[in-house]
C-alpha angles and dihedrals in degrees: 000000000000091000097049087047088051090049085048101044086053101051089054089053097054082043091058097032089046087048086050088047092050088044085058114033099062090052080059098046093051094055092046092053085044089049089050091065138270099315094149100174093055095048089048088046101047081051102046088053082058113032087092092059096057116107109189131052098233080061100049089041082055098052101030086049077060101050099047092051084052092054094047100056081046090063093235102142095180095056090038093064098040082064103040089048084049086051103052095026107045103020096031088228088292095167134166095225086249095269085165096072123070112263097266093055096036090059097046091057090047100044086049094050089047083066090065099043085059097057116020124098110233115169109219090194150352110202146125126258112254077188145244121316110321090330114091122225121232121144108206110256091024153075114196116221110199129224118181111193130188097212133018112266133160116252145190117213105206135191109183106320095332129104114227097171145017146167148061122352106207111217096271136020122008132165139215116204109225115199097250086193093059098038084049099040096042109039122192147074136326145183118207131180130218123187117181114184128197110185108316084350129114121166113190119212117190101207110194116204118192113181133181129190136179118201131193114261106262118229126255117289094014112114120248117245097239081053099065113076117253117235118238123205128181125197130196127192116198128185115185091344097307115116093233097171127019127181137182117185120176114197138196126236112249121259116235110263130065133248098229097212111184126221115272117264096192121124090265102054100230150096128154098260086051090086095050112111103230103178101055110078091199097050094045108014102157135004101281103043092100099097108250094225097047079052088058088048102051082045096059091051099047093047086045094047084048104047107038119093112279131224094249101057085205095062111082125207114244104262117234117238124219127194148181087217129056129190118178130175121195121181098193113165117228132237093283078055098250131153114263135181127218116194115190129176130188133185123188125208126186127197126176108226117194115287132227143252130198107177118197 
């Protein structure tokens, strides 16, 4: 028995010692074919025989950051973009800094790659916002998906075959105003599309929303929400004759109570549903007649009041806190004026779907 556990013990030692040999011989090979000279196509294709046999993804961003420089120098725009794409997408650009190659070449991979992270447009995350601080953040007629985004790029927001949004994404933090009536009213799930395109670029995002929400019983002879018929708006932006940004929104009658959303009480003073005018039953008469652009607006300038440097370099601003998974809670009163509760749950999904190259 001792003999079988000591036979075991060292064939689990060669397996991890021969994983730590193949981690760093590559990374060997590769400088010794860099130190030889600019062969490009033996260094890609001494890569390309290995790239399978890597196990960790510090590992496959160093050698697809490689690749794709290779290709690169080989002129070879499709595979270098295969790799480049590799290199942001599944590795999220986790290099080493190429320590392993001697300083010339070192700086020309770097300085190559550097190209790219100026450009591309890798999106860093796609969430909600839970809120800031300890205040949720919930701007009455929305609900704010969040795309941080490392570089500006132009982008397309499908469901189905419409499109909701388009336009420009700013580096940082943007935000797509999804239609909370319709998520709450209409549970379920959906599948959304974002393309974001930089030059001949275009990277595809399927977003899954699935959302679940539980309302109050409503009392006898009042209508039900899905009953009533949804509104739909389209909106075209032309410059010199050419559509530049198109947008179709459908949104639900309210139902007929209200959320009850309070005033912030965070350092800043503000949230979105803090402008609405709650007392005055023309200005604000359901839940969606704040305007949901005005709603994006209000939104911006609280995020940018909240997240640029204060006087007082000791007073931090509140973070704000993004999530794939969203639960919210409203406790509106109806129009008998009962207490009512509103349980909504949201769960987010990502997928890269392959991109797209137009080559001039």
């Amino acid at each position: 028995m001792v003999i079988k556990k000591s036979v075991f013990v060292h064939f689990l030692l060669l397996l991890i010692m021969s994983a730590g040999a193949l981690h760093a011989q590559w990374r060997s090979d590769v400088a010794q074919l860099f130190s030889k000279g600019k062969d490009y196509k033996a260094i890609s294709e001494y890569l390309l025989q290995n790239y399978n046999k890597l196990e960790n993804v510090i590992d496959n961003a160093d050698a697809s950051g490689i690749l794709a420089f290779c290709f690169g120098r080989l002129n070879d725009p499709q595979n270098e973009t295969r790799w480049i794409t590799e290199y942001f997408e599944s590795c999220g650009a986790k290099d080493t800094g190429f320590a392993f190659l001697d300083l010339v070449n070192q700086v020309d991979v770097i300085g190559w790659l550097n190209t790219w992270k100026s450009r591309y447009p890798f999106i860093i995350e796609i969430a909600l916002i839970k809120g800031i601080g300890d205040e949720p953040l919930v701007p009455q007629g929305i609900l704010p998906l969040v795309v941080d985004i490392m570089n500006d790029a132009y982008y397309k927001f499908y469901l189905g075959s419409n499109v909701l949004e388009g336009g420009q994404f700013k580096s940082g933090f943007n935000i797509i105003a999804l239609d909370a009536n319709e998520l709450f009213l209409n549970p379920g799930k959906r599948v959304c599309l974002l393309e974001v395109k930089s030059g001949g670029l275009v990277l595809k995002k399927e977003i899954t929303l699935d959302v679940e929400a539980s309302f109050p019983r409503m009392p006898a002879g009042q209508p039900s929400p899905q009953s009533i018929p949804p509104v739909h708006y389209a909106l075209s932006m032309y410059v010199g004759g050419e559509l530049v940004l198109s947008s179709r929104k459908t949104e639900s009658v309210a139902p007929p109570f209200q959320l009850g959303l309070k005033p912030s009480n965070n350092p800043a003073y503000l949230k979105p549903d803090y402008y609405v005018k709650r007392n005055d039953p023309w200005a604000n008469p359901n839940f969606n007649s704040f305007s949901i652009f005005d709603a994006v607006g209000i939104l911006y300038s609280v995020l940018k009041d909240l997240l640029k440097k204060k006087d007082n370099k000791d007073a931090q601003p509140p973070k704000i806190q993004t999530v794939q998974d969203l639960s919210l809670v409203f406790k509106p009163k109806d129009s008998a004026g009962r207490d009512r509760e509103i349980k909504v749950s949201i769960k987010l999904r990502t997928k890269n779907l392959p991109y797209v190259l137009s080559l001039p």
